[in-house]
PDB file with one MODEL, atoms N, CA, C and O in Angstrom:
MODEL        1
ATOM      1  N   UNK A   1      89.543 116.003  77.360  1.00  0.00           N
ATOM      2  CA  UNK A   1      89.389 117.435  77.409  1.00  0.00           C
ATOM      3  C   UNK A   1      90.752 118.100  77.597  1.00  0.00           C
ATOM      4  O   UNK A   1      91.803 117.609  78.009  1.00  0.00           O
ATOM      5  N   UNK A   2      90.428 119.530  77.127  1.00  0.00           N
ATOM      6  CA  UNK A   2      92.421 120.227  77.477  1.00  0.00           C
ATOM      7  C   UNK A   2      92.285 120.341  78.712  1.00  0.00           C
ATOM      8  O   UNK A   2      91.182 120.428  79.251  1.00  0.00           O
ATOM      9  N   UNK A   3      93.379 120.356  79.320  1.00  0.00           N
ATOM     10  CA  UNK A   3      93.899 120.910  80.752  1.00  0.00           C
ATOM     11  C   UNK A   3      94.502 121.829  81.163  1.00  0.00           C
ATOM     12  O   UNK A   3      95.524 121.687  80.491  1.00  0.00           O
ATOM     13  N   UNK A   4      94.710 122.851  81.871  1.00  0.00           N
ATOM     14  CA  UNK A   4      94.981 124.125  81.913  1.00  0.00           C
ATOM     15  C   UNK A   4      96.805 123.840  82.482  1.00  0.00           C
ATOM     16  O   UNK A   4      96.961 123.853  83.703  1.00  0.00           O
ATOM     17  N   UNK A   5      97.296 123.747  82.141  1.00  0.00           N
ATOM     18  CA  UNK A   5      98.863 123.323  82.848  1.00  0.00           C
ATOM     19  C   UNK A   5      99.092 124.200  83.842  1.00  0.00           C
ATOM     20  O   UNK A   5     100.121 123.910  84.453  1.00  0.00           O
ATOM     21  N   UNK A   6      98.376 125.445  84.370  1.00  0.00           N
ATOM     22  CA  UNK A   6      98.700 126.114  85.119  1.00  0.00           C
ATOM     23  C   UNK A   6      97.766 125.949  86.518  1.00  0.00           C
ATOM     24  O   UNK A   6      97.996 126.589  87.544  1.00  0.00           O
ATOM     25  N   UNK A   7      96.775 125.068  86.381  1.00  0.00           N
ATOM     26  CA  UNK A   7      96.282 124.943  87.985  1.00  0.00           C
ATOM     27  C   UNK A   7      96.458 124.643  89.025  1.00  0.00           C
ATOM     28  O   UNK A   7      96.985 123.553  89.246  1.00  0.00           O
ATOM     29  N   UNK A   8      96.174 125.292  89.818  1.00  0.00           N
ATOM     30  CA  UNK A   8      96.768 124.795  91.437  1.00  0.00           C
ATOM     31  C   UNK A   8      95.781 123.782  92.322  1.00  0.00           C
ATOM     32  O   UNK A   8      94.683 124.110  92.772  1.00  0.00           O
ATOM     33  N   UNK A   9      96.464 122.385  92.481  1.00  0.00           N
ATOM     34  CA  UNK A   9      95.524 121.481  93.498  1.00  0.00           C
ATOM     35  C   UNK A   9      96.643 121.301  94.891  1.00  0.00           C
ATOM     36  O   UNK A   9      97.797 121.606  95.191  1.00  0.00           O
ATOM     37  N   UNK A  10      95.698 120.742  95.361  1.00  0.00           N
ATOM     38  CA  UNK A  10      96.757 120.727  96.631  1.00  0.00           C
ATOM     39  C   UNK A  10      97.575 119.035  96.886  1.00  0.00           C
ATOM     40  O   UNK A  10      96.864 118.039  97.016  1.00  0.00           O
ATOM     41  N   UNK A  11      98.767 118.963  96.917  1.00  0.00           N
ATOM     42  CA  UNK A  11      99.461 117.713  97.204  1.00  0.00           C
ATOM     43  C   UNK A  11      99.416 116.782  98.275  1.00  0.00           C
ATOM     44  O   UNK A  11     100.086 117.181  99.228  1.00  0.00           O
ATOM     45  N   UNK A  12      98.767 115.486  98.494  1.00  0.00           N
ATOM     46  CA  UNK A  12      98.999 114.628  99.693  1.00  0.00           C
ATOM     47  C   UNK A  12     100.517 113.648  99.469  1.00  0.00           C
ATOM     48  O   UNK A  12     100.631 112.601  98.831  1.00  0.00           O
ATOM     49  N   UNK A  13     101.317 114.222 100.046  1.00  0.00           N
ATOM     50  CA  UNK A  13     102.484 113.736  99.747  1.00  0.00           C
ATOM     51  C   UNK A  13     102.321 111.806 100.665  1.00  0.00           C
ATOM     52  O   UNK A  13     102.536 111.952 101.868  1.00  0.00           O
ATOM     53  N   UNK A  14     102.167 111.031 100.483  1.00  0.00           N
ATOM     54  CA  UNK A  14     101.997 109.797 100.824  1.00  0.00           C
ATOM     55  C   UNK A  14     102.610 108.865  99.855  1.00  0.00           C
ATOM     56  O   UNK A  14     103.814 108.983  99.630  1.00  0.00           O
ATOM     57  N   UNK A  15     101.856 107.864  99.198  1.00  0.00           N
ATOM     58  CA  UNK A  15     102.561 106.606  98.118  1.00  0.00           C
ATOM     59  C   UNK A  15     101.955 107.103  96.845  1.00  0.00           C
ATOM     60  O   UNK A  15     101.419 108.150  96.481  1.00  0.00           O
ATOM     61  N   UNK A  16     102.207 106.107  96.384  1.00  0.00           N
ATOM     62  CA  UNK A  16     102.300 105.810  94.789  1.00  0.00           C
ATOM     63  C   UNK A  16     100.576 105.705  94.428  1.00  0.00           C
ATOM     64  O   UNK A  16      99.810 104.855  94.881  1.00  0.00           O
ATOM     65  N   UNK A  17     100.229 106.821  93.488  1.00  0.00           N
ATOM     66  CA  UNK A  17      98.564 106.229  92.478  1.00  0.00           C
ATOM     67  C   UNK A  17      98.882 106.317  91.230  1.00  0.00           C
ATOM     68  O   UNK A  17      99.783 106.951  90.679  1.00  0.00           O
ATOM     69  N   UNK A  18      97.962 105.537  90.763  1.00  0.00           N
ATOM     70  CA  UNK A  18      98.100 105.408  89.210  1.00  0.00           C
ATOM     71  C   UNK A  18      97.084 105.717  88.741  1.00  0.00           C
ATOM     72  O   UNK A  18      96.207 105.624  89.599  1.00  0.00           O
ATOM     73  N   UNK A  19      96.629 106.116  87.613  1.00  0.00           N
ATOM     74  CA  UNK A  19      95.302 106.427  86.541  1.00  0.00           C
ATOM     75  C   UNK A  19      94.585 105.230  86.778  1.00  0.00           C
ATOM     76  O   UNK A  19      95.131 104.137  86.929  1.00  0.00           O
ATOM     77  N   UNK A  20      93.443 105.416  86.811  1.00  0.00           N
ATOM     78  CA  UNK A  20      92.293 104.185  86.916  1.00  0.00           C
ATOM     79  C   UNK A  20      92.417 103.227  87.768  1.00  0.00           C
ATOM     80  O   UNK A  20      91.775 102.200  87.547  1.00  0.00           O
ATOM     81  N   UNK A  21      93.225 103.302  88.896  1.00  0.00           N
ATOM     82  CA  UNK A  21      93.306 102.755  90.166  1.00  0.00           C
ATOM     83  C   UNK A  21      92.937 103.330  91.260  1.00  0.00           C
ATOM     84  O   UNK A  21      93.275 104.455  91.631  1.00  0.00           O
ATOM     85  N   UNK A  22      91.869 102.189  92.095  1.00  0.00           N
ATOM     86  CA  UNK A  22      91.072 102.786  93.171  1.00  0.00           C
ATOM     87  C   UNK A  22      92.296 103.043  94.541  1.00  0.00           C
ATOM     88  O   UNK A  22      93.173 102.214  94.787  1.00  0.00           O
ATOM     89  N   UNK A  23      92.185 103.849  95.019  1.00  0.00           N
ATOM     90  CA  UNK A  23      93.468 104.278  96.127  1.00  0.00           C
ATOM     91  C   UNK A  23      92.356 104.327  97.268  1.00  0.00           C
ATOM     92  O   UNK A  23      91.369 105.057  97.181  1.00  0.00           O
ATOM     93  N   UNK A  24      92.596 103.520  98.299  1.00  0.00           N
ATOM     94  CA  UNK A  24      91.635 104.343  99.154  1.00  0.00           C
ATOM     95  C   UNK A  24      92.914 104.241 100.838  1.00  0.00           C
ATOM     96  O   UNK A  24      93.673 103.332 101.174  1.00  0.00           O
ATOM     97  N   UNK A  25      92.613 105.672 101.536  1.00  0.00           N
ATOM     98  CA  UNK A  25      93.486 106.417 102.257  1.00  0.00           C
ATOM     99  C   UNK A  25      92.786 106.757 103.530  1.00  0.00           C
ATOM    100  O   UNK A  25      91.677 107.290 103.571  1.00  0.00           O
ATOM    101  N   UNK A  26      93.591 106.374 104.697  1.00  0.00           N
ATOM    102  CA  UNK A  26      93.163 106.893 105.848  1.00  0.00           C
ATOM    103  C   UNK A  26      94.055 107.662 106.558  1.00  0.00           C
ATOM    104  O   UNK A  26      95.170 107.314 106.948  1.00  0.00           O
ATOM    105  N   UNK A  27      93.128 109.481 106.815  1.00  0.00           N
ATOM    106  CA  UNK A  27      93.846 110.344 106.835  1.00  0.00           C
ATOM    107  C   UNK A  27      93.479 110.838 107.831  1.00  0.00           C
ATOM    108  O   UNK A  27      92.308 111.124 108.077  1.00  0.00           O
ATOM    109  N   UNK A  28      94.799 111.081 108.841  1.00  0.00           N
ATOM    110  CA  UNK A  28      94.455 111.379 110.397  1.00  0.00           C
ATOM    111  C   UNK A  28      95.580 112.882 110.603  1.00  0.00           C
ATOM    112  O   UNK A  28      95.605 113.443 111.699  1.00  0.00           O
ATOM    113  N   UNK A  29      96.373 113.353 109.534  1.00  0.00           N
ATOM    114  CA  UNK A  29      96.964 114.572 109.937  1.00  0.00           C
ATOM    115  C   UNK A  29      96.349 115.153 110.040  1.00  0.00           C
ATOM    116  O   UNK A  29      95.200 114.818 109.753  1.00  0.00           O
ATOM    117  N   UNK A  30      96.539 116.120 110.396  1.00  0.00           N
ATOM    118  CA  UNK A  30      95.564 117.519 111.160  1.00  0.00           C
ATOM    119  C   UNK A  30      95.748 118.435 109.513  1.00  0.00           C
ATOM    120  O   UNK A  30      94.734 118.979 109.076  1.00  0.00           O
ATOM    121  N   UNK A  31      97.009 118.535 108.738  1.00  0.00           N
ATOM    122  CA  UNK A  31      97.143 119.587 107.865  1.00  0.00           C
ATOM    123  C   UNK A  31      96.273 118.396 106.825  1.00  0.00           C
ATOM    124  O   UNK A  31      95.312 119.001 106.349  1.00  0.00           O
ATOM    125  N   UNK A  32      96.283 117.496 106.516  1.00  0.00           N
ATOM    126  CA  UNK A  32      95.581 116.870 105.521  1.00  0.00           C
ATOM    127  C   UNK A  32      94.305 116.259 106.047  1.00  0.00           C
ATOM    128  O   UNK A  32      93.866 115.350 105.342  1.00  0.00           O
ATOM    129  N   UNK A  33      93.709 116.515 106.977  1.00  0.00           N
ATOM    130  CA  UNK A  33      92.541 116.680 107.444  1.00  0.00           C
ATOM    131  C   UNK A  33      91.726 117.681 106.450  1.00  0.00           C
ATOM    132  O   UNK A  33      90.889 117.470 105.572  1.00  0.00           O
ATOM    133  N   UNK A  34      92.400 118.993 107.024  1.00  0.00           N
ATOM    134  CA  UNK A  34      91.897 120.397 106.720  1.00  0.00           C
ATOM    135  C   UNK A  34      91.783 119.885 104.945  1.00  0.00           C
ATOM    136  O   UNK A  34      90.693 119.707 104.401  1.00  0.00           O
ATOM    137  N   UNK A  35      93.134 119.706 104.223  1.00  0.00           N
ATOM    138  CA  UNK A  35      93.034 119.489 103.226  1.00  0.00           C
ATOM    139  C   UNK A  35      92.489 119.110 102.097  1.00  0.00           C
ATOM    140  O   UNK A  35      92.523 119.476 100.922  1.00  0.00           O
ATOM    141  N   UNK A  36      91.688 117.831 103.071  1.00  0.00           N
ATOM    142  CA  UNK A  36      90.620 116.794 102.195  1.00  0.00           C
ATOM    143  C   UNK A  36      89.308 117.740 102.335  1.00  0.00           C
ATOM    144  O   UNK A  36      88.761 118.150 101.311  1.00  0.00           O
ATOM    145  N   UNK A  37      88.818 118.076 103.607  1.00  0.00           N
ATOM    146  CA  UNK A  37      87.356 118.472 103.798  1.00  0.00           C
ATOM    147  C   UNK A  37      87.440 119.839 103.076  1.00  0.00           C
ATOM    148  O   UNK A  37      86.336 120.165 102.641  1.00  0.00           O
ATOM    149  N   UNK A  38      88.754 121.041 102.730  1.00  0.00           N
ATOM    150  CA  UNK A  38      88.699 121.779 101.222  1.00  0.00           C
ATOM    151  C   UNK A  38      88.239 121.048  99.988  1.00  0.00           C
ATOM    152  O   UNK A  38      87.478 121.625  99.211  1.00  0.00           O
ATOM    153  N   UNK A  39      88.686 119.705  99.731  1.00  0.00           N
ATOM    154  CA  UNK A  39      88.933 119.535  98.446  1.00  0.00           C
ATOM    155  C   UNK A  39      86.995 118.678  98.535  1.00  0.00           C
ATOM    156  O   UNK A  39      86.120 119.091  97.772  1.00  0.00           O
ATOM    157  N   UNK A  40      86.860 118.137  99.024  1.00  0.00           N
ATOM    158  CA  UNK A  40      85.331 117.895  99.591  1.00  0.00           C
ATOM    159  C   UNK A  40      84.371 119.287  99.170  1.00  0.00           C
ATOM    160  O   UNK A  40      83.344 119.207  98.497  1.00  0.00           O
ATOM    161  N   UNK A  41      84.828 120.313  99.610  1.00  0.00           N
ATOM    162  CA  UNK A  41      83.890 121.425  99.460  1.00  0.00           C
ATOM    163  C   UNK A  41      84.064 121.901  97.777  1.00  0.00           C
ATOM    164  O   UNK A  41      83.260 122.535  97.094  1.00  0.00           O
ATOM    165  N   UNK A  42      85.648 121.256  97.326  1.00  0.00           N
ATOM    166  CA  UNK A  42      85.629 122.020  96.012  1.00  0.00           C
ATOM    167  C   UNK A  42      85.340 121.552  95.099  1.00  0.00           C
ATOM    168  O   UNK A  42      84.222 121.423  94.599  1.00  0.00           O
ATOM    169  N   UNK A  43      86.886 121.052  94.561  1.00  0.00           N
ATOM    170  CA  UNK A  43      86.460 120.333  93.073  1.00  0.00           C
ATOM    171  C   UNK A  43      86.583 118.489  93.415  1.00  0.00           C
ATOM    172  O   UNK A  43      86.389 117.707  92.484  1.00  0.00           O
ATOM    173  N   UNK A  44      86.769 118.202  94.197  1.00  0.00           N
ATOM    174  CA  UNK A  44      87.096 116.700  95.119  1.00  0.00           C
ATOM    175  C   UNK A  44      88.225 116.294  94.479  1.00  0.00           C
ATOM    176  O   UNK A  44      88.226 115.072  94.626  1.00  0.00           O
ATOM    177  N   UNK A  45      89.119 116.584  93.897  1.00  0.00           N
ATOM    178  CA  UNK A  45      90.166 116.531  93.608  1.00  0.00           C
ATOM    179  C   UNK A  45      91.356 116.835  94.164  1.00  0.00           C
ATOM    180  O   UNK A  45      91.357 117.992  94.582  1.00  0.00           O
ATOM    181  N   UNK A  46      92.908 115.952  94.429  1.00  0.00           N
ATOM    182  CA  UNK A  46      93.813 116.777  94.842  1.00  0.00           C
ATOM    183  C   UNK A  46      95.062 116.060  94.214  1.00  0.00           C
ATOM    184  O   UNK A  46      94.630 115.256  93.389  1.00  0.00           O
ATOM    185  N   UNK A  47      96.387 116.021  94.264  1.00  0.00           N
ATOM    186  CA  UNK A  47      97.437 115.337  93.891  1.00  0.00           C
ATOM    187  C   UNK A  47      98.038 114.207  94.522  1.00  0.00           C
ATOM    188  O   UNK A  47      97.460 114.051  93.445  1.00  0.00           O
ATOM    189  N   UNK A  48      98.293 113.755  94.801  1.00  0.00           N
ATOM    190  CA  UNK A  48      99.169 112.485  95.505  1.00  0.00           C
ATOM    191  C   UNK A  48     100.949 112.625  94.939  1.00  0.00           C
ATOM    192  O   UNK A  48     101.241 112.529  93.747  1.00  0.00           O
ATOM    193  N   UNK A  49     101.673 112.791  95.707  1.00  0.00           N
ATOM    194  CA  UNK A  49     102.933 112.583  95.525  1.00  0.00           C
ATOM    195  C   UNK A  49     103.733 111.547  96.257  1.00  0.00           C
ATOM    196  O   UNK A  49     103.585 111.560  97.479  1.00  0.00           O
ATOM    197  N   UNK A  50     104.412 110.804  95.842  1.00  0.00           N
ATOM    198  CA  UNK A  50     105.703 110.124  96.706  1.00  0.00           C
ATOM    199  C   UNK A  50     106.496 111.243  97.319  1.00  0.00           C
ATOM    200  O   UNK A  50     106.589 112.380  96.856  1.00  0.00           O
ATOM    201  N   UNK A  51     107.059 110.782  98.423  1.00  0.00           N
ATOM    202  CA  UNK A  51     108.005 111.915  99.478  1.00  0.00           C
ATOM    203  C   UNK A  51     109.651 111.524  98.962  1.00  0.00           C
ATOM    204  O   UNK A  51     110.026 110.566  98.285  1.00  0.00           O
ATOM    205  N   UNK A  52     110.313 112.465  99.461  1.00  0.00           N
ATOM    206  CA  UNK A  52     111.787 112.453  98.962  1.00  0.00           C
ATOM    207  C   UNK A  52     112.325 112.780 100.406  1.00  0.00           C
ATOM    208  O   UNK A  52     111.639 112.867 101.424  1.00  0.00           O
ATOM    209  N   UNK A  53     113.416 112.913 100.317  1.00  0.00           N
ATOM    210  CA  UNK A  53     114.337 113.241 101.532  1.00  0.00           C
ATOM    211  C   UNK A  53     113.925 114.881 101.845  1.00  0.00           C
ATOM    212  O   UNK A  53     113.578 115.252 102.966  1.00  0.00           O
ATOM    213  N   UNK A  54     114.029 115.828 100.621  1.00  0.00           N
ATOM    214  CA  UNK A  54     113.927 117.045 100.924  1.00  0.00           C
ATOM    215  C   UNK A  54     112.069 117.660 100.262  1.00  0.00           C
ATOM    216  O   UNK A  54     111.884 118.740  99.703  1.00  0.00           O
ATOM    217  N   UNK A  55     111.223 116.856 100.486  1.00  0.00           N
ATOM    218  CA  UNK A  55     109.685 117.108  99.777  1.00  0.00           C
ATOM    219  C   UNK A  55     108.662 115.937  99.340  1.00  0.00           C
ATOM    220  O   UNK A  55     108.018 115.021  99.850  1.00  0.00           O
ATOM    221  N   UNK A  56     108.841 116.369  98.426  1.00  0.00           N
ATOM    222  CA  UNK A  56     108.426 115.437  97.044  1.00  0.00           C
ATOM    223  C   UNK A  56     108.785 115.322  95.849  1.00  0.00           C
ATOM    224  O   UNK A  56     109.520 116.160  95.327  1.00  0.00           O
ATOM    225  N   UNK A  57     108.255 114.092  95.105  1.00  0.00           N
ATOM    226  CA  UNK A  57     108.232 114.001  93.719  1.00  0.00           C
ATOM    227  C   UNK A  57     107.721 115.121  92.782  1.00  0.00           C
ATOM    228  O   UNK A  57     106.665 115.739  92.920  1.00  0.00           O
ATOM    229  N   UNK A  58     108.721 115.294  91.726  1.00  0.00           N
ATOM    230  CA  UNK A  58     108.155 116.521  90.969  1.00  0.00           C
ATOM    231  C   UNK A  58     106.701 115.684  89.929  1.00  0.00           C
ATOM    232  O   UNK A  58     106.506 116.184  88.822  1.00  0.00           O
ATOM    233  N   UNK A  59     105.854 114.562  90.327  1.00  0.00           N
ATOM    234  CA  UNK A  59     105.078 114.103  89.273  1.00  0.00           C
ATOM    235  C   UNK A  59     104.883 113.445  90.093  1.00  0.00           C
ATOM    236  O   UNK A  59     105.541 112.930  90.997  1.00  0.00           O
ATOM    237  N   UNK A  60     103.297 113.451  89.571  1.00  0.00           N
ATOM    238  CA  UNK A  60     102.180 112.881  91.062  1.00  0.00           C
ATOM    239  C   UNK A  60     100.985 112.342  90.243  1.00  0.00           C
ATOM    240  O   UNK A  60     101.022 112.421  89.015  1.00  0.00           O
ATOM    241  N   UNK A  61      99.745 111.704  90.993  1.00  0.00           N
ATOM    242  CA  UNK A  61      98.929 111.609  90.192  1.00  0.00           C
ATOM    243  C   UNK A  61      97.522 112.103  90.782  1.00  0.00           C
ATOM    244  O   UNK A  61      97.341 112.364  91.972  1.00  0.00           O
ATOM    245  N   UNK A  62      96.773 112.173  90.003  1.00  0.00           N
ATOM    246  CA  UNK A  62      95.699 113.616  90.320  1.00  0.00           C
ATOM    247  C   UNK A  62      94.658 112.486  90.989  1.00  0.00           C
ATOM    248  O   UNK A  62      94.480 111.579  90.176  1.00  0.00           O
ATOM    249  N   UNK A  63      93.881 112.269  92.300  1.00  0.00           N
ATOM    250  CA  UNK A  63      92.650 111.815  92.345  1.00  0.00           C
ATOM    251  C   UNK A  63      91.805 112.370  92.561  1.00  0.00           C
ATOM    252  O   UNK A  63      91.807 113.533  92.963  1.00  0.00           O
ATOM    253  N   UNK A  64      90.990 111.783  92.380  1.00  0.00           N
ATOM    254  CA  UNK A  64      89.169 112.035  92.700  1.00  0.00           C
ATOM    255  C   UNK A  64      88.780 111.005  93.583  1.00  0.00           C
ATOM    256  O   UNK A  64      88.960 109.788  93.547  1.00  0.00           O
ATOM    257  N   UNK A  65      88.220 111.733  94.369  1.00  0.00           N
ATOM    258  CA  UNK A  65      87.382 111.584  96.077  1.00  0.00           C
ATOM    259  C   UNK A  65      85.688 110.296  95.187  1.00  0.00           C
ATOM    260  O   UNK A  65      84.952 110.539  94.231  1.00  0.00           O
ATOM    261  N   UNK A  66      85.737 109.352  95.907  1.00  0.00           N
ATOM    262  CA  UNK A  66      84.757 108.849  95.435  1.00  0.00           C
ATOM    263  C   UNK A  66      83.947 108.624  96.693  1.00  0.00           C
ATOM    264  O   UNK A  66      82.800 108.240  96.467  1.00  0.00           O
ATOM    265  N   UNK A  67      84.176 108.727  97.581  1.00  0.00           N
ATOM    266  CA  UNK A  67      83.517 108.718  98.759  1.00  0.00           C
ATOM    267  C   UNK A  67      84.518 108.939 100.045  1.00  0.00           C
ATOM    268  O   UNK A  67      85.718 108.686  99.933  1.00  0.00           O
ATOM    269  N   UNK A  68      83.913 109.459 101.357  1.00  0.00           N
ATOM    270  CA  UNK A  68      84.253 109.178 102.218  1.00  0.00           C
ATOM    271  C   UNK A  68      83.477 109.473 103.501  1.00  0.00           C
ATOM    272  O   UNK A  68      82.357 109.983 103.521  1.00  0.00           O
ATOM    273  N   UNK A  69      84.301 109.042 104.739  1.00  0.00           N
ATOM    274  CA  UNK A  69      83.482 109.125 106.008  1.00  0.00           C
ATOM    275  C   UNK A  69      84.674 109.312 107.364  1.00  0.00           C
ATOM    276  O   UNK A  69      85.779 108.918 107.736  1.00  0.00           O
ATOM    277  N   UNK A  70      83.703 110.080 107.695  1.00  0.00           N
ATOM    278  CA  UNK A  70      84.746 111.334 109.075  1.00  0.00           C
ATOM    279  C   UNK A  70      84.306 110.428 110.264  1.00  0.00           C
ATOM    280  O   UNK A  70      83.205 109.923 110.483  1.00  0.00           O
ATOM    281  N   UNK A  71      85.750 110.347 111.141  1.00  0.00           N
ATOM    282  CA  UNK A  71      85.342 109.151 112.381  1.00  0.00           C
ATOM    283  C   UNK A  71      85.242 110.791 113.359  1.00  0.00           C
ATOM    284  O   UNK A  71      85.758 111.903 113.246  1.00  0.00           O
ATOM    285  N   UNK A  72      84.453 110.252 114.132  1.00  0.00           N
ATOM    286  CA  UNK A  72      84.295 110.592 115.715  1.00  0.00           C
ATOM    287  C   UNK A  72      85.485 112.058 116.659  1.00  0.00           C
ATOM    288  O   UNK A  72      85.285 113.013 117.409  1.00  0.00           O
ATOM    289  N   UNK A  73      86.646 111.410 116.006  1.00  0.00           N
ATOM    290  CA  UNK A  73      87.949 112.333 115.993  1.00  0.00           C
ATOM    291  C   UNK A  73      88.501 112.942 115.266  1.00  0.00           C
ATOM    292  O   UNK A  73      89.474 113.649 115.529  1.00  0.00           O
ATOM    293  N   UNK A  74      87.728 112.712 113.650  1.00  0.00           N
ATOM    294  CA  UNK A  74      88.356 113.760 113.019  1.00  0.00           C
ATOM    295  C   UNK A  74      89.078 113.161 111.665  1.00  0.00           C
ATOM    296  O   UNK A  74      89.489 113.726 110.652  1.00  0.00           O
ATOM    297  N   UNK A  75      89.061 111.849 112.051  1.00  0.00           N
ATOM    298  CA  UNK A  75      89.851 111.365 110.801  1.00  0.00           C
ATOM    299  C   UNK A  75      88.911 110.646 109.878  1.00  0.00           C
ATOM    300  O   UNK A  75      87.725 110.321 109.926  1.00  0.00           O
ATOM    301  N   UNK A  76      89.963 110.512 108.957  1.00  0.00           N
ATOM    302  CA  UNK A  76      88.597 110.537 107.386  1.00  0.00           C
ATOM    303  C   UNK A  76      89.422 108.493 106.802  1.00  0.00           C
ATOM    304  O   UNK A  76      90.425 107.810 107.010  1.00  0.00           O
ATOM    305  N   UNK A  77      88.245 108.431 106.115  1.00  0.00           N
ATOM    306  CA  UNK A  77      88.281 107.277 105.641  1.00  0.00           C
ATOM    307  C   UNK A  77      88.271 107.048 104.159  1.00  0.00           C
ATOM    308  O   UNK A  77      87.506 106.095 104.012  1.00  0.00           O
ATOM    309  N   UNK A  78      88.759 107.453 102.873  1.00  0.00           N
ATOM    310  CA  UNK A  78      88.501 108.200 102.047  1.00  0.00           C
ATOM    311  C   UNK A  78      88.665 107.130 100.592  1.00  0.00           C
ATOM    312  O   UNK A  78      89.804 106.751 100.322  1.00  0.00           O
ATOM    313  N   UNK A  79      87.639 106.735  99.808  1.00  0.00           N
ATOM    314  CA  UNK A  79      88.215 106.128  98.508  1.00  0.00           C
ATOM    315  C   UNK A  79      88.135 107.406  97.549  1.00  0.00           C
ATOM    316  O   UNK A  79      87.439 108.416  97.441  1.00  0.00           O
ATOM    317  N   UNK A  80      89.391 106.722  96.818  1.00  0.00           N
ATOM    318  CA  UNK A  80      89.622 107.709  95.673  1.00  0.00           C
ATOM    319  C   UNK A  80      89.770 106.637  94.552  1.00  0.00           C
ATOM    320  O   UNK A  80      89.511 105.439  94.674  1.00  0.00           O
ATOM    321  N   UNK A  81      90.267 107.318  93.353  1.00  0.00           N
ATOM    322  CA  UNK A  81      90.713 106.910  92.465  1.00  0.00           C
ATOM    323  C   UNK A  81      91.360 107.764  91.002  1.00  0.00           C
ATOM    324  O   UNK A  81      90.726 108.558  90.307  1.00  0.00           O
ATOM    325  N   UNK A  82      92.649 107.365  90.828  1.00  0.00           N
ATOM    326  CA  UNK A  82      93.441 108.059  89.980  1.00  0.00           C
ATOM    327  C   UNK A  82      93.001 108.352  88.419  1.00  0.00           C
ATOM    328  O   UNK A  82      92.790 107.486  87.570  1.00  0.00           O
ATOM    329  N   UNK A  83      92.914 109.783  88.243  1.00  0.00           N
ATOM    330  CA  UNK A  83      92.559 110.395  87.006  1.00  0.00           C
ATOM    331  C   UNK A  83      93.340 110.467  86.240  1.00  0.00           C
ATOM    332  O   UNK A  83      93.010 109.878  85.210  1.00  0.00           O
ATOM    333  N   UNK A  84      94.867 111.200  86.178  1.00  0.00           N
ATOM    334  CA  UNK A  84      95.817 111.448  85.304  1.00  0.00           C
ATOM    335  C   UNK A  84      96.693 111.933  86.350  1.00  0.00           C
ATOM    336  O   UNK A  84      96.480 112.433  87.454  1.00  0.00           O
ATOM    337  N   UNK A  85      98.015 111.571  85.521  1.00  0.00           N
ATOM    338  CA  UNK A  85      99.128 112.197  86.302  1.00  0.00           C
ATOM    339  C   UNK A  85      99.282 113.225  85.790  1.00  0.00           C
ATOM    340  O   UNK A  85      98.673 113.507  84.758  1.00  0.00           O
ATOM    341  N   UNK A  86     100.318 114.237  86.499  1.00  0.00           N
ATOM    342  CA  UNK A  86     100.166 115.466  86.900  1.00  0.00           C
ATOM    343  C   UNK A  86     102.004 115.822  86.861  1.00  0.00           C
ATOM    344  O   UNK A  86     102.660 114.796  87.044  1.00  0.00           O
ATOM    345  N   UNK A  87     102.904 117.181  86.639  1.00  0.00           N
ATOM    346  CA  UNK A  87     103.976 117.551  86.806  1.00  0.00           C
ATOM    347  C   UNK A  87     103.780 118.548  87.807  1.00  0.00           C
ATOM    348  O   UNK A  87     102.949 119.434  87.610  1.00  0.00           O
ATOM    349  N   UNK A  88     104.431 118.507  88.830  1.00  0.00           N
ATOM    350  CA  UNK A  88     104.478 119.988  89.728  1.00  0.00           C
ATOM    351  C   UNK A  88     105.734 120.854  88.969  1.00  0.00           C
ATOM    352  O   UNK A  88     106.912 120.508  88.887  1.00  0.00           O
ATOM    353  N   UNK A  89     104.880 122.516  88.263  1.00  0.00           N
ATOM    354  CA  UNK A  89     105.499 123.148  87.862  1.00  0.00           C
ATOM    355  C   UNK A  89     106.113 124.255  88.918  1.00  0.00           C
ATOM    356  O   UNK A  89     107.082 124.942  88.592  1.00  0.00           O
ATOM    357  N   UNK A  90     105.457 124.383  90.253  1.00  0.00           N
ATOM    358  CA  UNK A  90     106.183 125.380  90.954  1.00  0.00           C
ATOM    359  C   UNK A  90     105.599 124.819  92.337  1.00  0.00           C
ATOM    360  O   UNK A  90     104.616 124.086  92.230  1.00  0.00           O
ATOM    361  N   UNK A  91     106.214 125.144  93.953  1.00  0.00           N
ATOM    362  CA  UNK A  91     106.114 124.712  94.430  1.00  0.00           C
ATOM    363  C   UNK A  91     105.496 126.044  96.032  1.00  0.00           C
ATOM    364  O   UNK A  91     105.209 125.587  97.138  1.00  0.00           O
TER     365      UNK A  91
ENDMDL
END
């Protein structure tokens, strides 16, 4: 399908995903807490980037939420798996 080059998802700056690889992530920040249980309510989608000294990578890869489960405190247990990579056009 086309893709709109202009949409906004939100970035988990962490490691490396690839297209059609299952990633699965345990996420205990408080800002990527909030982050996931948005992307849960939305499209279950978000970006993954590698980190740099000053951010991130300008090219990330897009996953999809295939399940997950919220512990006791707040933190999430989350499989994903990589759809397509992605360019960050603005930041």
């Amino acid at each position: 399908h086309t893709l709109n080059p202009q949409v906004w998802i939100p970035i988990f700056v962490c490691s490396l995903a690839m297209p059609s690889v299952k990633c699965p992530l345990h996420v205990f920040e408080p800002k990527y807490r909030l982050m996931l249980r948005r992307c849960i309510e939305g499209t279950n989608e978000f970006g993954m980037c590698l980190p740099t000294q000053d951010g991130f990578h300008d090219y990330g890869t897009v996953l999809n939420i295939l399940s997950h489960a919220f512990t006791a405190d707040g933190r999430s247990h989350v499989d994903c798996i990589g759809v397509r990579r992605f360019e960050v056009l603005e930041r």
